[in-house]
C-alpha positions in Angstrom: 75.9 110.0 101.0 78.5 109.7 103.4 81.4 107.1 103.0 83.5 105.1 105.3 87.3 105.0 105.4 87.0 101.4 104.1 84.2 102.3 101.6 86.7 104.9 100.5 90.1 102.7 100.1 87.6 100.2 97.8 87.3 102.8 95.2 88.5 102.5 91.5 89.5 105.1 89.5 86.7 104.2 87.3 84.6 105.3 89.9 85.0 108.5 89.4 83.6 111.0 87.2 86.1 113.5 86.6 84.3 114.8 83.7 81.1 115.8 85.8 80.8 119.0 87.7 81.1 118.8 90.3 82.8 115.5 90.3 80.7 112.5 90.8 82.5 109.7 93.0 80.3 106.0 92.8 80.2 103.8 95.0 79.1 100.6 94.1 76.7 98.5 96.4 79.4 95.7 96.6 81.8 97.9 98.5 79.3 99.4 101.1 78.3 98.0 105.1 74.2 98.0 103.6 74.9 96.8 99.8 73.6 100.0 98.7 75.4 101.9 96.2 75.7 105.5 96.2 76.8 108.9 95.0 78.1 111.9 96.1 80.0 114.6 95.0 83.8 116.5 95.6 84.6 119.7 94.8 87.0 120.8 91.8 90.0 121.7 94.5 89.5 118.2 96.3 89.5 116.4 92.7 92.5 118.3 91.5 94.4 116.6 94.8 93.5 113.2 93.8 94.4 113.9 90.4 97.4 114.4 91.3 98.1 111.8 94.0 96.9 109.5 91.1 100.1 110.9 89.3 102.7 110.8 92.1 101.5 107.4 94.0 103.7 104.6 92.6 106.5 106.6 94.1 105.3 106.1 97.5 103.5 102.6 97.5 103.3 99.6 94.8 99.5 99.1 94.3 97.0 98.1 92.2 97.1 100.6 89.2 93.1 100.6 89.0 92.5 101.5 92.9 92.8 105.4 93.9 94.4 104.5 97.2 96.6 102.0 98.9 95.2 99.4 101.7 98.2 99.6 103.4 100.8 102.5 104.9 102.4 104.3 102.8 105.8 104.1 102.8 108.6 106.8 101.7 111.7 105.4 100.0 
């Protein structure tokens, strides 16, 4: 499956399997253009980088805690 940016920036943190190699990433039918869910799969190195953006985010943007990424710039302070 391929995703689109907005398909993307929908994603919870729940919606990853972190635990599954390679790691799983779910997307539910609610967030797609056809209503389809689907999976697909990231690499160890790519899930290590959100692992860690997961860690380091609130120091860049206030979001919700349960979403992976912010819907809006990010901003430096």
């Amino acid at each position: 499956m391929s995703a689109r940016i907005g398909e993307v920036l929908q994603l919870d943190i729940g919606n990853l399997n972190f635990d599954a190699d390679p790691v799983e990433i779910c997307f539910p039918g609610k967030n797609t253009k056809n209503g389809q869910g689907g999976l697909t799969f990231i690499f160890q190195k790519a899930a290590q980088a959100v692992k860690e953006w997961i860690k380091v985010r609130n120091a860049y943007v206030r979001m919700n805690p349960h979403k992976i990424f912010p819907r809006t710039r990010l901003y430096h302070s």
